[in-house]
Gaussian input, Z-matrix of N, CA and C with variables (Angstrom, degrees):
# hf/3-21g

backbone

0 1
 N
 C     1     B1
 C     2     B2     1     A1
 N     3     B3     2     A2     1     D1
 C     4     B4     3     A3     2     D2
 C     5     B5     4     A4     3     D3
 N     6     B6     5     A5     4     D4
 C     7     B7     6     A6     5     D5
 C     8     B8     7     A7     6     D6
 N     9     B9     8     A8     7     D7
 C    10    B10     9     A9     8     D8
 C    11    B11    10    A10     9     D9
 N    12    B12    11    A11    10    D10
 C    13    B13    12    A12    11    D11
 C    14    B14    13    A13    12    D12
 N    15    B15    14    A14    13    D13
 C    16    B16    15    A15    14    D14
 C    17    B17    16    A16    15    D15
 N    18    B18    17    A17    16    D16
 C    19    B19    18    A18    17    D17
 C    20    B20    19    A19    18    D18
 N    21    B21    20    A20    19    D19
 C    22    B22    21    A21    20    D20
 C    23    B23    22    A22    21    D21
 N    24    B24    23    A23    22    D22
 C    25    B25    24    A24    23    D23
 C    26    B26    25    A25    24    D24
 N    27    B27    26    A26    25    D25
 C    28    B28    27    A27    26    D26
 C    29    B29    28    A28    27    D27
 N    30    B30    29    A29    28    D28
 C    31    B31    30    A30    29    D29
 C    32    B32    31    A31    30    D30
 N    33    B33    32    A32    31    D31
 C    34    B34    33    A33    32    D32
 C    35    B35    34    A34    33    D33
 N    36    B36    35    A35    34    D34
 C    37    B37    36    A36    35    D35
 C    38    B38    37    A37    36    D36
 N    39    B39    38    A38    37    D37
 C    40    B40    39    A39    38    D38
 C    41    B41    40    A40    39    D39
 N    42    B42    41    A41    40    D40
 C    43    B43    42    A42    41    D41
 C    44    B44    43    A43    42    D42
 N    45    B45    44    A44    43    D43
 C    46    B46    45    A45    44    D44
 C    47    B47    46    A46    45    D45
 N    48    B48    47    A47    46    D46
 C    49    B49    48    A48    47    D47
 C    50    B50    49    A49    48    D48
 N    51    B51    50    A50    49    D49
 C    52    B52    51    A51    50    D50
 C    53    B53    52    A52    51    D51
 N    54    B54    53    A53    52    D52
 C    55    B55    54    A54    53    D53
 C    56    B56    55    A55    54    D54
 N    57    B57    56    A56    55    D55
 C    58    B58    57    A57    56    D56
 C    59    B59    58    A58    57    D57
 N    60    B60    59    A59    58    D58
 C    61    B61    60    A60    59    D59
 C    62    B62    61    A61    60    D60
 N    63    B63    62    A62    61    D61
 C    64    B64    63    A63    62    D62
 C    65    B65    64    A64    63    D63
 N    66    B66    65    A65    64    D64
 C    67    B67    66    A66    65    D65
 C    68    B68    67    A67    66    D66
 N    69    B69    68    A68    67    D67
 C    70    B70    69    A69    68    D68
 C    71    B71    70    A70    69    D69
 N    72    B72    71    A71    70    D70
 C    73    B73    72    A72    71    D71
 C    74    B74    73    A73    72    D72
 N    75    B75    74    A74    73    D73
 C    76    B76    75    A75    74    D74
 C    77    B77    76    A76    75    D75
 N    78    B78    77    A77    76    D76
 C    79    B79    78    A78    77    D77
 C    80    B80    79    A79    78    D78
 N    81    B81    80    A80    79    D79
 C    82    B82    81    A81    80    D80
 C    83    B83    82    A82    81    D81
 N    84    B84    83    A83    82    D82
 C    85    B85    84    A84    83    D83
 C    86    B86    85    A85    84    D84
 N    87    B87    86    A86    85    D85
 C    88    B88    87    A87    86    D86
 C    89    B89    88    A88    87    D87
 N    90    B90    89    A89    88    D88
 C    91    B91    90    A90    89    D89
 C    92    B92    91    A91    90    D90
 N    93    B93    92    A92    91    D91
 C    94    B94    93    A93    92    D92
 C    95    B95    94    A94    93    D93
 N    96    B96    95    A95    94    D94
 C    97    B97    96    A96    95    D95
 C    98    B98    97    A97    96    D96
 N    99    B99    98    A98    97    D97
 C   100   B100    99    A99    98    D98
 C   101   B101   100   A100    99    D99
 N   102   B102   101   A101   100   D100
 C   103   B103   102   A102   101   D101
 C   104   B104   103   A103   102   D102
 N   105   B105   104   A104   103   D103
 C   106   B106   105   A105   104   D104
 C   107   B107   106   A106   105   D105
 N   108   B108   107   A107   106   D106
 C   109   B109   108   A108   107   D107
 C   110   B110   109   A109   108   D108
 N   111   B111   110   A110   109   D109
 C   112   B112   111   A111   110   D110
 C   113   B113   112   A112   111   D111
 N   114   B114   113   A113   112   D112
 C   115   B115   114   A114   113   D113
 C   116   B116   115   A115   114   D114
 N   117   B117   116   A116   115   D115
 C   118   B118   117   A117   116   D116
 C   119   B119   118   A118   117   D117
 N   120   B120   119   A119   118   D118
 C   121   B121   120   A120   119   D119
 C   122   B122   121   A121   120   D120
 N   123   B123   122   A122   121   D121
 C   124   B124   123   A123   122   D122
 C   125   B125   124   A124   123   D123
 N   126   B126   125   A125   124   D124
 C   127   B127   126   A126   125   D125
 C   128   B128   127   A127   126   D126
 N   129   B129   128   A128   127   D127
 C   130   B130   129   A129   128   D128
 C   131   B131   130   A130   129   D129
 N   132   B132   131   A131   130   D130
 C   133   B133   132   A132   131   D131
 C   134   B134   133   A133   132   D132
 N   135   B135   134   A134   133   D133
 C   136   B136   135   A135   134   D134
 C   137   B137   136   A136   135   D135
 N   138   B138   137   A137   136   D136
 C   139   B139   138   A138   137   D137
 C   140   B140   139   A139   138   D138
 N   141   B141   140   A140   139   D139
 C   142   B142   141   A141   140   D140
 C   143   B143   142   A142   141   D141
 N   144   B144   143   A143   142   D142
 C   145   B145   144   A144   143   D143
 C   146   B146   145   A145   144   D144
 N   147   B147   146   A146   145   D145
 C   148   B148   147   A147   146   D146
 C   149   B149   148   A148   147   D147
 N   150   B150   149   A149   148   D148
 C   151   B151   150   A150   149   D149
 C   152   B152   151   A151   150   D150
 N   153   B153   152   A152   151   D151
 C   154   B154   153   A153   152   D152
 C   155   B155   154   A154   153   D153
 N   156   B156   155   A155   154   D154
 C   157   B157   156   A156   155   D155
 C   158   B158   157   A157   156   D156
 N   159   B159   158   A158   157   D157
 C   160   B160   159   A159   158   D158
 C   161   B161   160   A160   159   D159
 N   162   B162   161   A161   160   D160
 C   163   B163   162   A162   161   D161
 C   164   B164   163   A163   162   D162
 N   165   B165   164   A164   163   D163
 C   166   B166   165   A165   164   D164
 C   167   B167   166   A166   165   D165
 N   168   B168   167   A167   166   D166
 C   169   B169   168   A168   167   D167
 C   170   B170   169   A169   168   D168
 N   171   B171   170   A170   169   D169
 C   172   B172   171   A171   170   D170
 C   173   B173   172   A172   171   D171
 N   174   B174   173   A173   172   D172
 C   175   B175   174   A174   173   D173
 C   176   B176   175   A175   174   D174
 N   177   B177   176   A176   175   D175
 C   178   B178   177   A177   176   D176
 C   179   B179   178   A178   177   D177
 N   180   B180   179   A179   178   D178
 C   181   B181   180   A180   179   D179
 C   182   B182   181   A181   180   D180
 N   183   B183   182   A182   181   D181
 C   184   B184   183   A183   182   D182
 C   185   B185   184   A184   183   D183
 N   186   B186   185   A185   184   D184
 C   187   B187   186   A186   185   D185
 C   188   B188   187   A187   186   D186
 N   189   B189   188   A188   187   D187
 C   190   B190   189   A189   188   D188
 C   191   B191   190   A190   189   D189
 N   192   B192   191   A191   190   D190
 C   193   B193   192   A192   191   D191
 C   194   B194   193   A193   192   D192
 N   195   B195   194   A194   193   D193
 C   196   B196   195   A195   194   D194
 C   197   B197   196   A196   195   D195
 N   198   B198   197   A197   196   D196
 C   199   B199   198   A198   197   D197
 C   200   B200   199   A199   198   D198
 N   201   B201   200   A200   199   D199
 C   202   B202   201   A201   200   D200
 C   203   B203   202   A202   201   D201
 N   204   B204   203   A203   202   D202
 C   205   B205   204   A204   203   D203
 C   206   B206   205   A205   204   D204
 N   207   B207   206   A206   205   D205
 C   208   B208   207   A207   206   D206
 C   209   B209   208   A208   207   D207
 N   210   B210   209   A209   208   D208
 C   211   B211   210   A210   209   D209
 C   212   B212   211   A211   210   D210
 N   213   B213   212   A212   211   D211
 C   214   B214   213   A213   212   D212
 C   215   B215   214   A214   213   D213
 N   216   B216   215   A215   214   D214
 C   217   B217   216   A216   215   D215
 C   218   B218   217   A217   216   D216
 N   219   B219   218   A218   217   D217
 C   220   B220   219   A219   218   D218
 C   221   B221   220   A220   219   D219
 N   222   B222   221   A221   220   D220
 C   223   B223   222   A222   221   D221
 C   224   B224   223   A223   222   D222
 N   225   B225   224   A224   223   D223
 C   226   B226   225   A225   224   D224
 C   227   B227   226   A226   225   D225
 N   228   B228   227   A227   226   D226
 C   229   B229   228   A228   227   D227
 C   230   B230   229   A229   228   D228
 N   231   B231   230   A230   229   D229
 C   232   B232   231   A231   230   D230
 C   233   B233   232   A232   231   D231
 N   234   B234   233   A233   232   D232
 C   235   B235   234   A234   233   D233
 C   236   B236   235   A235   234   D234
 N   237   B237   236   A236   235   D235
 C   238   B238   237   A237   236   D236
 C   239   B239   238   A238   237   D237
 N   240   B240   239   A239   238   D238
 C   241   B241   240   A240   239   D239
 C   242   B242   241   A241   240   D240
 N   243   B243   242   A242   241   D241
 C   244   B244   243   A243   242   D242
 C   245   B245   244   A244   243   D243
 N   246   B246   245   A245   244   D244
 C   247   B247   246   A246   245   D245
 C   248   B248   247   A247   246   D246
 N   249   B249   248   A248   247   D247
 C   250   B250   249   A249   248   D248
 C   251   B251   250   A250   249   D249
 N   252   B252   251   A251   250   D250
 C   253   B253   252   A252   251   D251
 C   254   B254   253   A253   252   D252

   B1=1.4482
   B2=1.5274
   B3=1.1492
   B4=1.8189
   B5=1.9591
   B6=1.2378
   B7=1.6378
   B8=1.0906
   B9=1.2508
   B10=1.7696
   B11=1.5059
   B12=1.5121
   B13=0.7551
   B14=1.5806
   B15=1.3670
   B16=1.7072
   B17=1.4461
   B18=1.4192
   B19=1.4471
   B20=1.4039
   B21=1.3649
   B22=1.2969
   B23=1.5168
   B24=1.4694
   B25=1.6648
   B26=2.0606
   B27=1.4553
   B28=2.1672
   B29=1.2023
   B30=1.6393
   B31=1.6508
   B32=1.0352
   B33=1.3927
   B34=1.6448
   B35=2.1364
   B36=1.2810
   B37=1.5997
   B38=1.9657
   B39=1.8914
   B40=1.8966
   B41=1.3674
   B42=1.3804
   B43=1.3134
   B44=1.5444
   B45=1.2195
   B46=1.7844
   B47=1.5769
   B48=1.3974
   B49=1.2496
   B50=1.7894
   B51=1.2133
   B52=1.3527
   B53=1.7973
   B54=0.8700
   B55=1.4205
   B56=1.4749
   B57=1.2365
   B58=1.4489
   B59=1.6324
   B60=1.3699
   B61=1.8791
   B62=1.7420
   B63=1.0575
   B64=1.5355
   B65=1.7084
   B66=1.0884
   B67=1.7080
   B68=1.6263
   B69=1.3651
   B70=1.8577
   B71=1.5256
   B72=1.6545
   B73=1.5008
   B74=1.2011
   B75=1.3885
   B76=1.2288
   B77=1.5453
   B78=1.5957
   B79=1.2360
   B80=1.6325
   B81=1.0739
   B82=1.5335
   B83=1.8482
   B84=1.1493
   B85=1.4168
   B86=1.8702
   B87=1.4395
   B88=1.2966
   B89=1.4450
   B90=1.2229
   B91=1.0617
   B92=1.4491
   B93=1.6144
   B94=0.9346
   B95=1.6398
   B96=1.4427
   B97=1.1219
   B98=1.4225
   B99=1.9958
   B100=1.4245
   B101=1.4342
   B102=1.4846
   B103=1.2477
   B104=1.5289
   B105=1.8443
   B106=1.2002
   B107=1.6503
   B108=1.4076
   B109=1.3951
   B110=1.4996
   B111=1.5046
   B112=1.7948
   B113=1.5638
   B114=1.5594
   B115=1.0304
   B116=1.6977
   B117=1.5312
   B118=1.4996
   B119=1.3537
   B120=1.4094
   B121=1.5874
   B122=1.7024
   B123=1.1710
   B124=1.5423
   B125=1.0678
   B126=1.9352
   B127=0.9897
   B128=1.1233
   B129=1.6224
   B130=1.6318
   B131=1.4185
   B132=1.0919
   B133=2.1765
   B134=1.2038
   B135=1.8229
   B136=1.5447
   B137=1.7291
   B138=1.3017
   B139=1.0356
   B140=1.2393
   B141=1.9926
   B142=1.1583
   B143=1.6022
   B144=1.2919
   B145=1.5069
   B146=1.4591
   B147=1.2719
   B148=1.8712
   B149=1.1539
   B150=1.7849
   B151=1.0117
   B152=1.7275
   B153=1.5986
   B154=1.6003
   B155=1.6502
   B156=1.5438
   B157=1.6122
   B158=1.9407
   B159=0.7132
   B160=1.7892
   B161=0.7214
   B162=1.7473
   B163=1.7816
   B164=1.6432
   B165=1.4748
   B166=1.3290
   B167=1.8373
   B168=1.1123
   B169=1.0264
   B170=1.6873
   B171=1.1565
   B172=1.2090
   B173=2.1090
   B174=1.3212
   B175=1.6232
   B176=1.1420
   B177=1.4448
   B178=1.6217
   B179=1.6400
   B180=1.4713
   B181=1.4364
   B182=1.1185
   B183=1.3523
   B184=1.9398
   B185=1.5668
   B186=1.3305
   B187=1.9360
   B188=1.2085
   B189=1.3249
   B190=1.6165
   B191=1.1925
   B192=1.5440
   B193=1.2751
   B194=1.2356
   B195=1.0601
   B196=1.7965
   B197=1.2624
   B198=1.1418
   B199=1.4254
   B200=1.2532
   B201=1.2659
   B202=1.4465
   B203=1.4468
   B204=1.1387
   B205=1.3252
   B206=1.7159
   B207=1.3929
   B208=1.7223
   B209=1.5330
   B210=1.5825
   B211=1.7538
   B212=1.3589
   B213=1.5184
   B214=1.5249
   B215=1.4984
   B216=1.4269
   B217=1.1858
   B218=1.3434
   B219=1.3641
   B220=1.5915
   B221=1.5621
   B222=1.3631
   B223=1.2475
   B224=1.5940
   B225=2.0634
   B226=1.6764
   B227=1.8132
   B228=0.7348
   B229=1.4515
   B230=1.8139
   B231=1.5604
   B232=1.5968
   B233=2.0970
   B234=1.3144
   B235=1.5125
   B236=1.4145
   B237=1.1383
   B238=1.1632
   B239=2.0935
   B240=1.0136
   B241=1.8927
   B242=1.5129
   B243=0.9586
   B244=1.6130
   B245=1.6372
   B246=0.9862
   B247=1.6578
   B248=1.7111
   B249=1.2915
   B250=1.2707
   B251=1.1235
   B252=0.9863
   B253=1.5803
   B254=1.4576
   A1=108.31
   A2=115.01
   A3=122.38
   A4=97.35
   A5=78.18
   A6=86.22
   A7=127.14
   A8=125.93
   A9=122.51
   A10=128.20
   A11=144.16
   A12=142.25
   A13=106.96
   A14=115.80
   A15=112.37
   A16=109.47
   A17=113.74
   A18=103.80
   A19=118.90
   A20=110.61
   A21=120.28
   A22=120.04
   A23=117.52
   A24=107.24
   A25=112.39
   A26=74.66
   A27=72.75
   A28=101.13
   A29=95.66
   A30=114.34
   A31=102.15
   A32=103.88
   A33=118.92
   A34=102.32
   A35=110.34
   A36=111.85
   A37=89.45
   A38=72.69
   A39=86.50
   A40=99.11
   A41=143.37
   A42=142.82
   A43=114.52
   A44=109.15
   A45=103.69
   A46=89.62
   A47=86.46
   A48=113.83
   A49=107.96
   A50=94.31
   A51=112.09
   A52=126.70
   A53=124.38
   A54=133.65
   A55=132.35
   A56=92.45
   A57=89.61
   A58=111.20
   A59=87.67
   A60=115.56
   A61=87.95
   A62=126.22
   A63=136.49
   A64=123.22
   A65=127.76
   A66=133.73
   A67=83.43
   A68=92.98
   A69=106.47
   A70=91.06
   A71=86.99
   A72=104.48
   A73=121.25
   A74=128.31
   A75=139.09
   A76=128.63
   A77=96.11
   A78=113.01
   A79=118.94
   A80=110.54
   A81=130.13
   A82=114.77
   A83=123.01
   A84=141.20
   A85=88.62
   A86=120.29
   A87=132.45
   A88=112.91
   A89=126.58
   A90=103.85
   A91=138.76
   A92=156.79
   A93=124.70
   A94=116.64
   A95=130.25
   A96=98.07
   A97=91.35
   A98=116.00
   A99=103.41
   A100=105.65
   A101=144.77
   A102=141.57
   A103=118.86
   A104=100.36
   A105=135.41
   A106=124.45
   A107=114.83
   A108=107.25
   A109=95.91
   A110=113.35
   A111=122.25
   A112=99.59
   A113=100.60
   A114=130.26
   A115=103.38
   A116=106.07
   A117=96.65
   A118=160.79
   A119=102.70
   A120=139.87
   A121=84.07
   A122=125.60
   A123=127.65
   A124=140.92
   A125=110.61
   A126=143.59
   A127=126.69
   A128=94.78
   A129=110.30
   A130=85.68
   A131=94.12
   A132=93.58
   A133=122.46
   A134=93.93
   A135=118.48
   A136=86.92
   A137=142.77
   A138=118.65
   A139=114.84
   A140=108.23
   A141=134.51
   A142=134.03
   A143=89.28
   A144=101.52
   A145=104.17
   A146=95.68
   A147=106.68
   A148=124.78
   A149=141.73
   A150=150.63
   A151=84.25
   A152=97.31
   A153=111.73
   A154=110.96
   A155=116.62
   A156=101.97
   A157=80.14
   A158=157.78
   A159=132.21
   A160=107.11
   A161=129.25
   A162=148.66
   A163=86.38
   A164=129.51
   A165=91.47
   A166=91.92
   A167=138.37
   A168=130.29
   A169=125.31
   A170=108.11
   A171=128.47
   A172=97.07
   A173=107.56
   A174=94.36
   A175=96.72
   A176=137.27
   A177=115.95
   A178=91.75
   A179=134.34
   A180=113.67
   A181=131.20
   A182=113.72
   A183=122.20
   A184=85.59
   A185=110.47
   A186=97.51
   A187=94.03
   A188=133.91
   A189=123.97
   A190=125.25
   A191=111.89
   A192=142.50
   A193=116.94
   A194=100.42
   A195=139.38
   A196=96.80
   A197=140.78
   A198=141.38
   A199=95.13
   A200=147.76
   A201=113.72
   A202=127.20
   A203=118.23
   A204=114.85
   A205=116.73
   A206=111.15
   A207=116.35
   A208=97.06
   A209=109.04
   A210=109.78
   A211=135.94
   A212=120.43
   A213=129.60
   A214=106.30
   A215=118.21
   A216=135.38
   A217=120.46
   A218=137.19
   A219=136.04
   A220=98.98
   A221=131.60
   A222=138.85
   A223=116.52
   A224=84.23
   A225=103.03
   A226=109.64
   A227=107.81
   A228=109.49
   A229=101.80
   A230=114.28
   A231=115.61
   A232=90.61
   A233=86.02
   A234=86.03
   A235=126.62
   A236=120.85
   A237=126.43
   A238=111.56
   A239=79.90
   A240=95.54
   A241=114.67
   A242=140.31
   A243=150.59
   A244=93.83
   A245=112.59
   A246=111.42
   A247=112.90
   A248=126.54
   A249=130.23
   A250=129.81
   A251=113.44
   A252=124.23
   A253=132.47
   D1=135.31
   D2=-168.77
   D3=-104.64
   D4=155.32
   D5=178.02
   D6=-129.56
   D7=147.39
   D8=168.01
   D9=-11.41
   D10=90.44
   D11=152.74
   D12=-11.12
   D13=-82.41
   D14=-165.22
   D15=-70.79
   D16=-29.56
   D17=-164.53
   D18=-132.11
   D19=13.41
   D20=-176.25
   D21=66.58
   D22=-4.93
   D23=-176.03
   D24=-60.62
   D25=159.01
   D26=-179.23
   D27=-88.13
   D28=160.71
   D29=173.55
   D30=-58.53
   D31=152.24
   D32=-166.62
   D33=-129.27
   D34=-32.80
   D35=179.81
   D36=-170.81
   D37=154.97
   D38=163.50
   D39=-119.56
   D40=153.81
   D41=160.05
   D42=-140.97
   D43=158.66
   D44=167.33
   D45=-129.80
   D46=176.74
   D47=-158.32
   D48=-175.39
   D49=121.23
   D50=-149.35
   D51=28.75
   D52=43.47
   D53=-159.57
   D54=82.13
   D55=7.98
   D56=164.72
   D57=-147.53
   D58=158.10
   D59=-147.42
   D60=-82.27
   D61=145.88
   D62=151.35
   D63=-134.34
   D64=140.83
   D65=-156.84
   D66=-120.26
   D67=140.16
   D68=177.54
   D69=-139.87
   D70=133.43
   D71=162.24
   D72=-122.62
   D73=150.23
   D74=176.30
   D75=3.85
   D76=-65.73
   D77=171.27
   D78=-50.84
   D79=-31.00
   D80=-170.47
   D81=101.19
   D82=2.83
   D83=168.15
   D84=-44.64
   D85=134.07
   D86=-173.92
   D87=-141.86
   D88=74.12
   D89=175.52
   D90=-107.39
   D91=-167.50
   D92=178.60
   D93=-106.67
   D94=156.29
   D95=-166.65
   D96=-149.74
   D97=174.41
   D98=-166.46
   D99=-87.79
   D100=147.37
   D101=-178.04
   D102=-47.69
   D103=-53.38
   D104=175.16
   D105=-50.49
   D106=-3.18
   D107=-171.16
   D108=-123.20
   D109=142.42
   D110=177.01
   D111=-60.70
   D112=158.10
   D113=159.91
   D114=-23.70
   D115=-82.76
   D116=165.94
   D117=-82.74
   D118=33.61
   D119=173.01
   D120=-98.32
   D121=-66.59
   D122=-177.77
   D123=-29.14
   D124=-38.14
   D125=-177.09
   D126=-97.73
   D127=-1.64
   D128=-178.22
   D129=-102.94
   D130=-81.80
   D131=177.44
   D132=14.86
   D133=-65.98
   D134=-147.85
   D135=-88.37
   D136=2.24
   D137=-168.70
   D138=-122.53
   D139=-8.47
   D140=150.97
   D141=-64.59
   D142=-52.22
   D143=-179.89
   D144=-57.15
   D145=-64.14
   D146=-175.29
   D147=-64.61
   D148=0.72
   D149=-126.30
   D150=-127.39
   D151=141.19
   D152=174.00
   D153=-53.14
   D154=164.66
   D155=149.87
   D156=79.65
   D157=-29.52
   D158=168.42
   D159=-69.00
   D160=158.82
   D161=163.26
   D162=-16.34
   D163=-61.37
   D164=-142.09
   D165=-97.59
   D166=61.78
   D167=176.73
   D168=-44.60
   D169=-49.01
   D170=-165.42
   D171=-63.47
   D172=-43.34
   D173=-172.12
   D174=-89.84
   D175=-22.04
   D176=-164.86
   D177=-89.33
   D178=-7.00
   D179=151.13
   D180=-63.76
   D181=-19.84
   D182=-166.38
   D183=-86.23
   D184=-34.53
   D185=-159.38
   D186=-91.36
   D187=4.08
   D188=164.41
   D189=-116.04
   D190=20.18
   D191=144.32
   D192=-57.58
   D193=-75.26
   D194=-176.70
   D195=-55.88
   D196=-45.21
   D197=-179.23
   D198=-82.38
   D199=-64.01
   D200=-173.51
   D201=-73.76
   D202=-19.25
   D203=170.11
   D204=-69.09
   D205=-18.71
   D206=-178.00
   D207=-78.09
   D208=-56.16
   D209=173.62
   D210=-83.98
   D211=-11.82
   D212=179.07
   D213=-104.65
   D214=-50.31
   D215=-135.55
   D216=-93.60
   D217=-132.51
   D218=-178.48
   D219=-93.75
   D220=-29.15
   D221=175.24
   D222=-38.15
   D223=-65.08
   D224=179.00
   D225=-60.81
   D226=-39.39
   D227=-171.14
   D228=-62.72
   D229=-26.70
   D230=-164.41
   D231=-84.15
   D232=-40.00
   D233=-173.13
   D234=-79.11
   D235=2.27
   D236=-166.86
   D237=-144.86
   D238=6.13
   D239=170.60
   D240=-66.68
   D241=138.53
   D242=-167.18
   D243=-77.15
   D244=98.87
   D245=168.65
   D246=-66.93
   D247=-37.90
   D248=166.08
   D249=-6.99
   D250=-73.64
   D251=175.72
   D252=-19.57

């Protein structure tokens, strides 16, 4: 089972969709991935692609912003509050 690049949550489903494969984790992090590569070809991928310090540094910081504030942050707390009450 592969895990969250930013946040460690576990895989949660694989699906395709129109020909191409996407891995969901917990968190809801979705990304797309090649069918053809193991688990640990996958995990390398995912830890490359997503990893600070690459060409695209600058957006995979905003989207791991954005990801922790949806799952750690004031987000999680909006989304996950007991409406009940």
């Amino acid at each position: 089972m592969l895990t969250c690049p930013f946040c460690d949550a576990p895989e949660a489903d694989r699906f395709e969709v129109e020909g191409h494969r996407y891995l969901v984790f917990r968190c809801m992090f979705t990304p797309e991935i090649d069918p053809r590569l193991s688990d640990p070809e996958l995990a390398d991928r995912l830890r490359s692609e997503y990893a600070r310090g690459s060409a695209t540094g600058h957006f995979r910081s905003m989207c791991d912003r954005l990801h922790l504030y949806v799952t750690q942050g004031d987000g999680a707390r909006a989304l996950t509050e007991d409406r009940r009450a």
